[in-house]
Backbone as ProteinMPNN parsed JSONL, in Angstrom:
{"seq_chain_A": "XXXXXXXXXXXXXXXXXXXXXXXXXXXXXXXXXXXXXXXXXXXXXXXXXXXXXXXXXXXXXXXXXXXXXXXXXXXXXXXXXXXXXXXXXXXXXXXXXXXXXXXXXXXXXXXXXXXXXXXXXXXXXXXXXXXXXX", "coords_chain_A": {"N_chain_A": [[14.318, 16.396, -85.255], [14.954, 19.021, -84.988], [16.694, 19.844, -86.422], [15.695, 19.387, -89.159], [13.675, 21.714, -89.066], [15.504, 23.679, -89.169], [16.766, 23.004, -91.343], [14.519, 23.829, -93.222], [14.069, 26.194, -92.828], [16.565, 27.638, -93.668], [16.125, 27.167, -96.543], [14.203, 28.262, -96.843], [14.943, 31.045, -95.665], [16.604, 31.087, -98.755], [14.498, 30.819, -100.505], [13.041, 32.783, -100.395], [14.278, 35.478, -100.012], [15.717, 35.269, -102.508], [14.207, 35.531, -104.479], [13.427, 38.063, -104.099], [15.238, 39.703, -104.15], [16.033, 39.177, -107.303], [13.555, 40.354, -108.023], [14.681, 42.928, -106.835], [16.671, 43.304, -108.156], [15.692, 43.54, -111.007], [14.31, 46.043, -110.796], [17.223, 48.029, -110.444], [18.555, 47.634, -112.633], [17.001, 48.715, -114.125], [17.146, 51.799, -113.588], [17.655, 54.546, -114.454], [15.547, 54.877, -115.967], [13.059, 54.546, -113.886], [14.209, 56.569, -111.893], [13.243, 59.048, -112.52], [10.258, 58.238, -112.486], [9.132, 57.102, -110.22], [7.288, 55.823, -107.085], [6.322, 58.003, -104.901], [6.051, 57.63, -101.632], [6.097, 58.383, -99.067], [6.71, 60.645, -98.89], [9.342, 61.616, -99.585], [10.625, 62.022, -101.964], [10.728, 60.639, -105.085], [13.261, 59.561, -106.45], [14.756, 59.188, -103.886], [13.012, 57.269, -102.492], [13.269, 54.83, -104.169], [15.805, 54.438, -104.083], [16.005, 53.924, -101.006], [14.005, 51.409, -101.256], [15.764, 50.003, -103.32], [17.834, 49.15, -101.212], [16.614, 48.016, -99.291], [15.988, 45.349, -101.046], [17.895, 44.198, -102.542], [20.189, 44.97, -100.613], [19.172, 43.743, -98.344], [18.2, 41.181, -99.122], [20.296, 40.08, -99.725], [21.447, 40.094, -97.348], [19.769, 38.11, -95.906], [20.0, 36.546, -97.197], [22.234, 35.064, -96.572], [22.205, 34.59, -94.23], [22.906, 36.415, -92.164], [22.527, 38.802, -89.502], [19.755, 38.356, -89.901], [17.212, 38.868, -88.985], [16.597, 41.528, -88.2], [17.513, 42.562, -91.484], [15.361, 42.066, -92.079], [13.393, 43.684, -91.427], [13.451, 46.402, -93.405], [12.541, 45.601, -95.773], [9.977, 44.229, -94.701], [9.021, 46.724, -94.058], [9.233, 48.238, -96.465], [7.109, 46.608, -98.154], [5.124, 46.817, -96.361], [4.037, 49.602, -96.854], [3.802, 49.702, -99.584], [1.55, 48.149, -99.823], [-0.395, 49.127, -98.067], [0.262, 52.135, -98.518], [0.803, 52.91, -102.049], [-0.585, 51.372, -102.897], [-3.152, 51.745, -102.305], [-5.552, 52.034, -102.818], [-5.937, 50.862, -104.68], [-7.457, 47.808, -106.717], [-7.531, 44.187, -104.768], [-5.575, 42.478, -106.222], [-3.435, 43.778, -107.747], [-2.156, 44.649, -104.812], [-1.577, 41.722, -103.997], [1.059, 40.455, -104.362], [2.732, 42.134, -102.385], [1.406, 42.492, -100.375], [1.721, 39.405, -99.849], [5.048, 38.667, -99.718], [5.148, 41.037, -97.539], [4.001, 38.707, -95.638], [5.188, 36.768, -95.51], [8.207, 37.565, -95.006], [7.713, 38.976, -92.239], [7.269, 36.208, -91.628], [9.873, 35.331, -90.964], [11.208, 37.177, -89.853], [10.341, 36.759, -86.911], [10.864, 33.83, -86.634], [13.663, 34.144, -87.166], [17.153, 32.902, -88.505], [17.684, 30.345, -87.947], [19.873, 27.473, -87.626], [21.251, 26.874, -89.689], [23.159, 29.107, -90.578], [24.98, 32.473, -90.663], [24.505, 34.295, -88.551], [24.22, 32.188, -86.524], [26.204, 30.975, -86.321], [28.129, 33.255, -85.637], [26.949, 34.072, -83.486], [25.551, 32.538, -82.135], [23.344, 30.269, -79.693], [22.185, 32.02, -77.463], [22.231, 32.034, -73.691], [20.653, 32.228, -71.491], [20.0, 32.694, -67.87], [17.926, 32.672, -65.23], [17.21, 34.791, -62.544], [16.336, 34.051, -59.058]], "CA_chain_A": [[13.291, 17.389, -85.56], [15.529, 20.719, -84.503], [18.075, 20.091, -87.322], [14.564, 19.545, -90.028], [13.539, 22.577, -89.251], [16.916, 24.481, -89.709], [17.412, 23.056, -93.308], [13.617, 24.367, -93.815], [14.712, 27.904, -92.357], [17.679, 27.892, -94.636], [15.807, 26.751, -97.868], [13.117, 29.243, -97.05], [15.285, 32.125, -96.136], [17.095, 31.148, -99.82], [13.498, 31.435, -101.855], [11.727, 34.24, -100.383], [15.242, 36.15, -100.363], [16.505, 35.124, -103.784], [13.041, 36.023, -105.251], [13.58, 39.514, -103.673], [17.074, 39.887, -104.602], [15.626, 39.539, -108.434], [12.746, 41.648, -107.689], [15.49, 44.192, -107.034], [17.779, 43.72, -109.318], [15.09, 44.293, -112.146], [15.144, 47.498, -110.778], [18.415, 48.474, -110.242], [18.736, 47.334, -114.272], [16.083, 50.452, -114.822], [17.62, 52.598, -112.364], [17.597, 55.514, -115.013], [14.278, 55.124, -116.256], [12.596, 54.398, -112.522], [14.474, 57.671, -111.037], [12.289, 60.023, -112.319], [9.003, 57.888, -111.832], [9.032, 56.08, -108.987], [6.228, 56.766, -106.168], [6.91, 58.87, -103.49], [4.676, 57.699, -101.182], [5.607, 58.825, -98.078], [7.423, 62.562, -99.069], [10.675, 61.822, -99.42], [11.529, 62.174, -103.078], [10.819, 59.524, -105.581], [14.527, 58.823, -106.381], [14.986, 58.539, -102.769], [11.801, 56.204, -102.545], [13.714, 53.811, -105.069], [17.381, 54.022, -103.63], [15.736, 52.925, -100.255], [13.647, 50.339, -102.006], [17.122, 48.96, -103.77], [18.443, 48.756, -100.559], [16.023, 46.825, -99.264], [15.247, 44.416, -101.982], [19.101, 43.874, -102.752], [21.327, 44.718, -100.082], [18.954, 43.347, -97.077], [18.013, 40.259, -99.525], [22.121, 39.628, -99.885], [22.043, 39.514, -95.724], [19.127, 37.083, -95.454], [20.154, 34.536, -98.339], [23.515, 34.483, -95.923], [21.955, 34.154, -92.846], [23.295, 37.857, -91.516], [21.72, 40.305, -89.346], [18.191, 38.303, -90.744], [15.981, 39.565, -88.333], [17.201, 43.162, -88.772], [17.571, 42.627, -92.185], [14.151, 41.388, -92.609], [12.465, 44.88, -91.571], [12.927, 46.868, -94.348], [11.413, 44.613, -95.894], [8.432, 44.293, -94.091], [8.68, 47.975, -93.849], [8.659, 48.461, -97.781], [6.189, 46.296, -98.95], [3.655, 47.347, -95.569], [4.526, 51.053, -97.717], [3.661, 49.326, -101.014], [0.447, 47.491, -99.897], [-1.103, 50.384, -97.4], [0.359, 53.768, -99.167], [0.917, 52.892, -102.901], [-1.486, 50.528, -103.625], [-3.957, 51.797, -101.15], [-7.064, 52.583, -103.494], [-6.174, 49.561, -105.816], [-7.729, 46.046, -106.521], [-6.57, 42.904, -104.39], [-4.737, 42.213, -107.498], [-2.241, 44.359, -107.622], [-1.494, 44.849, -103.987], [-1.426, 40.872, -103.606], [2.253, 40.214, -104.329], [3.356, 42.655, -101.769], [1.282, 41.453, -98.969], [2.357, 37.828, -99.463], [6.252, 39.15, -99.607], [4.979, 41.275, -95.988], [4.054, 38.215, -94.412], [6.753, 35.778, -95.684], [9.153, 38.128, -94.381], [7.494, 38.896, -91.012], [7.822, 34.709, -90.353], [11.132, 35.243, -91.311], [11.248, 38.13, -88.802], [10.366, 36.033, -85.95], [11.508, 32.377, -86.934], [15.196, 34.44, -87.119], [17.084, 32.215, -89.601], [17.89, 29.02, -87.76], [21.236, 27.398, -87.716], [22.442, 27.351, -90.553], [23.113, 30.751, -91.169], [25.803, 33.46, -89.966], [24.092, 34.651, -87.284], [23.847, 31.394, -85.537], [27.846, 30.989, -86.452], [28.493, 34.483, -85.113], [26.093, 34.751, -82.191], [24.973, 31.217, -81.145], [21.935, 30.707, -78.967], [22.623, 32.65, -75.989], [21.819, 30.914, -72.964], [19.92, 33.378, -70.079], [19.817, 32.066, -66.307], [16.702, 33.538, -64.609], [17.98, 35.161, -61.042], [15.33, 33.635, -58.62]], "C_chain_A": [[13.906, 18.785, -85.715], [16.348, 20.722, -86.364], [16.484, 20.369, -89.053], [13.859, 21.11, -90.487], [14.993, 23.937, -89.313], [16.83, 24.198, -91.252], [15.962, 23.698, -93.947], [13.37, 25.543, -93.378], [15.537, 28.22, -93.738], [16.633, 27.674, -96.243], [14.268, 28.031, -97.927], [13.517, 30.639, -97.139], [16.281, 32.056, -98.072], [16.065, 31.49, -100.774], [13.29, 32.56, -101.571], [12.708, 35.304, -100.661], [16.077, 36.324, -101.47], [15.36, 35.772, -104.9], [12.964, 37.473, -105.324], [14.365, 40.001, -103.712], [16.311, 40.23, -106.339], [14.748, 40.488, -108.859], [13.452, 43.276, -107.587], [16.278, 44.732, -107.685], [17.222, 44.101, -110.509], [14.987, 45.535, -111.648], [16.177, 48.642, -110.731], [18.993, 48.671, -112.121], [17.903, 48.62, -115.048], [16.11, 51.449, -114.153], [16.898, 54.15, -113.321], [16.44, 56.032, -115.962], [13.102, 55.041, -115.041], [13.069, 55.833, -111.733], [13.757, 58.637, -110.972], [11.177, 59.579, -112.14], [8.483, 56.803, -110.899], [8.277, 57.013, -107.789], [7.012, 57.037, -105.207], [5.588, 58.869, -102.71], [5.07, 58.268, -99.857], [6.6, 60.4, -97.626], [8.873, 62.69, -99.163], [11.661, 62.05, -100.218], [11.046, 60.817, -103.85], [11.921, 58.561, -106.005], [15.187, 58.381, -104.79], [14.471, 56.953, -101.974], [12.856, 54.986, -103.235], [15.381, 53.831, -104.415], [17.212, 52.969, -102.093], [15.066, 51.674, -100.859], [14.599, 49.265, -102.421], [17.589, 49.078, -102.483], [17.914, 47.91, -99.929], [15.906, 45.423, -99.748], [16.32, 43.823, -102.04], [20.126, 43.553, -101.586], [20.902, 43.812, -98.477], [18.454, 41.549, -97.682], [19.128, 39.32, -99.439], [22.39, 38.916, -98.229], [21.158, 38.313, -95.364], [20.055, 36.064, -96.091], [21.598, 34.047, -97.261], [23.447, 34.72, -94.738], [22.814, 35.103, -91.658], [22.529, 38.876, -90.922], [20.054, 39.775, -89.646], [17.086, 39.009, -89.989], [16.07, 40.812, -88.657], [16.71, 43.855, -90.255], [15.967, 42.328, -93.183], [12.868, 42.585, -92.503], [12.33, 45.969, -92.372], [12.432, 46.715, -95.547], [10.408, 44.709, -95.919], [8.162, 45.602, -94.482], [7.972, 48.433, -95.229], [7.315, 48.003, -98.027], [4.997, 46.538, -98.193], [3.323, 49.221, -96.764], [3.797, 50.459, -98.881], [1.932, 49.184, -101.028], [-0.754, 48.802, -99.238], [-0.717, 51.723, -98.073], [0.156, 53.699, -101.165], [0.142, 52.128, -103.812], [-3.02, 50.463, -102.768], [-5.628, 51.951, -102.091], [-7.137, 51.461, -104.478], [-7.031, 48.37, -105.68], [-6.926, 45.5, -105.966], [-5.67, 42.955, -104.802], [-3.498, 42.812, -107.351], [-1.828, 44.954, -105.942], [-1.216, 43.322, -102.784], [0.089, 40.424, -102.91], [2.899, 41.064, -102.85], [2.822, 42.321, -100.356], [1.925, 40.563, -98.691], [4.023, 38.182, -98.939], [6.146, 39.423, -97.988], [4.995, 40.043, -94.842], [5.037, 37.36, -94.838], [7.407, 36.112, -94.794], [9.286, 38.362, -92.947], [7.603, 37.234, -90.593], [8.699, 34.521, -90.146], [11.732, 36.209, -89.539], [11.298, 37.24, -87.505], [10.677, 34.807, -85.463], [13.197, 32.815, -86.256], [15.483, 33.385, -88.221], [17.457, 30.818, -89.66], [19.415, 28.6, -87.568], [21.806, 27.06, -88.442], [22.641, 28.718, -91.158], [24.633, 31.244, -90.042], [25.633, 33.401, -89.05], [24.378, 33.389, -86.485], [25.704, 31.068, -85.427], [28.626, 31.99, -85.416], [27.825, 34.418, -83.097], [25.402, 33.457, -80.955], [23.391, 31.375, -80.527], [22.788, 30.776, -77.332], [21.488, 31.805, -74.861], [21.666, 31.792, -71.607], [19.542, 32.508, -68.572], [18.952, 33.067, -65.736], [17.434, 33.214, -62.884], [15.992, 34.33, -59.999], [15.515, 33.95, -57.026]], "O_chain_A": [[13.418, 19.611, -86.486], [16.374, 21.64, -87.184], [16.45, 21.374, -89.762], [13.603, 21.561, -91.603], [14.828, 25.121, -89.607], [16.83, 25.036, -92.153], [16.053, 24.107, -95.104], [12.236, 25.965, -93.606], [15.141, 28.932, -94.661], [16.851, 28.626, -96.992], [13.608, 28.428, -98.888], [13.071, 31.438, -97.963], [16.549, 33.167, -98.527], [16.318, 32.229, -101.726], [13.329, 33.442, -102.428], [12.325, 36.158, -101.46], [16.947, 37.19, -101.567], [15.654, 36.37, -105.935], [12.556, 38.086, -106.31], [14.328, 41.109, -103.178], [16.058, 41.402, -106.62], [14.942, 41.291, -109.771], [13.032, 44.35, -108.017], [16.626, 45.894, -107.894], [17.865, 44.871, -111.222], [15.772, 46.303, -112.205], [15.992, 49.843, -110.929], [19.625, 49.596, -112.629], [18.109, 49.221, -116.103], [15.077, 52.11, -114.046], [15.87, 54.716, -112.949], [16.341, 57.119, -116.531], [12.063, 55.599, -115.395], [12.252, 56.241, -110.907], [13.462, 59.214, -109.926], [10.543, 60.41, -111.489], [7.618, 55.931, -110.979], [8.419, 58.206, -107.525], [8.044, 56.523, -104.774], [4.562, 59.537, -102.836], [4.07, 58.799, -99.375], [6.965, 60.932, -96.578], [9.506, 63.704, -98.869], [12.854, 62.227, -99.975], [10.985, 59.83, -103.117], [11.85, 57.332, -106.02], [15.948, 57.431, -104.605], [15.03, 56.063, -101.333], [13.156, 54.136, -102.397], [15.949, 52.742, -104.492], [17.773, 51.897, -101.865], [15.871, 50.745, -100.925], [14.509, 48.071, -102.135], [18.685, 49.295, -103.0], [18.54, 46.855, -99.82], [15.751, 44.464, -98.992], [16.193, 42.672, -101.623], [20.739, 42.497, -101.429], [21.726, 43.36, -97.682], [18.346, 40.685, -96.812], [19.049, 38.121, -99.172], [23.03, 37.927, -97.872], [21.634, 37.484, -94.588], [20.647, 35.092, -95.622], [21.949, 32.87, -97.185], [24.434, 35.048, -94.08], [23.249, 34.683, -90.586], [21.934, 39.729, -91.581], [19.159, 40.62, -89.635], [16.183, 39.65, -90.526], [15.418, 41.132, -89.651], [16.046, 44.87, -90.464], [15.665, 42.371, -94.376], [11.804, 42.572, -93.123], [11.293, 46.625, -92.273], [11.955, 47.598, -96.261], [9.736, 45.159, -96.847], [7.18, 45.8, -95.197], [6.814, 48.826, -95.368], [6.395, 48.816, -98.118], [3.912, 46.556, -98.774], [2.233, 49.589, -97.2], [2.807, 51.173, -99.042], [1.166, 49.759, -101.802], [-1.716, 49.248, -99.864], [-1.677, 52.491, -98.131], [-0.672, 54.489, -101.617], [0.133, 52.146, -105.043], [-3.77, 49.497, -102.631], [-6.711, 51.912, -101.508], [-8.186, 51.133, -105.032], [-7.31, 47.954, -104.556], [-5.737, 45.761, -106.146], [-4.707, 43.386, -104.168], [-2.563, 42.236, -106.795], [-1.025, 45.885, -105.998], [-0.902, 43.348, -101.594], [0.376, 40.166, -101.741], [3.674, 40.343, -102.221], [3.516, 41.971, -99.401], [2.643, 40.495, -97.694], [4.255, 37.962, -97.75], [6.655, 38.667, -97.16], [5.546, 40.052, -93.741], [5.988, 37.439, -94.059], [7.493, 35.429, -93.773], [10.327, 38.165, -92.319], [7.951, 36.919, -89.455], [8.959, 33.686, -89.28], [12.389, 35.854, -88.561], [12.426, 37.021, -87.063], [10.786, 34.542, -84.266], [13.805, 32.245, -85.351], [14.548, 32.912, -88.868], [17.584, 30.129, -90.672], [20.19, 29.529, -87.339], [22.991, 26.815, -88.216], [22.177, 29.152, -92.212], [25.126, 30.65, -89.084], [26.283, 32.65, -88.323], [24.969, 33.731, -85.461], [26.262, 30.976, -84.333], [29.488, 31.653, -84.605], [28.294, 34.681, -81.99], [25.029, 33.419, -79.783], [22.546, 32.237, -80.768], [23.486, 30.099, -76.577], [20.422, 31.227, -75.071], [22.59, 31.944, -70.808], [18.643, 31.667, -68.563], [19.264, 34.257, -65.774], [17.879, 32.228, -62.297], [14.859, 34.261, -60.476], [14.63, 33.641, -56.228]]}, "name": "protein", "num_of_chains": 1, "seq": "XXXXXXXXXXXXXXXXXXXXXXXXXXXXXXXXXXXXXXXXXXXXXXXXXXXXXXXXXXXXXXXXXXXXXXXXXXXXXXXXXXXXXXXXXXXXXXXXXXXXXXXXXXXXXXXXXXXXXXXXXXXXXXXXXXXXXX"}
């Protein structure tokens, strides 16, 4: 059963993170048309807005799909697209602030699952093993 759900950790952090890897890389591909209009939703510059964004989408997508840092790597993330769905798409239809929910919670099961054992982390870090003092 343990090992079942590992290969359906791994095959899950590979979609939701490969989907969001492409998601970023179409932007990164319109970097120079996105710099000047990209929202600035929460004051920080709109080219700033979009450099964090690509770091998110790309460089924290790069650490899931390889099972690095995922939990970590999985909150700006969350962070963005909570930003996307509550600040930037806050007055919109469902519709367009669907995609970024679903992404939110993907990522948050991801968040708390961690990424299982096949991944880095579990290579690197193992499951630590806590003795309660009594």
């Amino acid at each position: 059963m343990k090992r079942s759900i590992d290969f359906a950790l791994l095959l899950y952090r590979l979609l939701i993170a490969s989907l969001m890897l492409y998601h970023g890389l179409t932007k990164l591909l319109n970097y120079e048309h996105l710099k000047n209009a990209f929202p600035d939703p929460i004051g920080i510059g709109g080219n700033i807005s979009l450099i964090l964004t690509l770091f998110a989408e790309i460089g924290c997508s790069i650490l899931i799909i390889a099972g690095l840092l995922t939990r970590l790597a999985a909150i700006p993330i969350i962070f963005g697209m909570t930003v996307t769905v509550f600040m930037v798409h806050a007055g919109d239809p469902f519709a367009a602030k669907e995609l970024a929910l679903l992404n939110m919670g993907l990522f948050t099961v991801l968040l708390i699952s961690g990424a299982g054992s096949f991944s880095v982390d579990h290579y690197l870090f193992g499951k630590k093993k806590f003795v309660s003092r009594k």
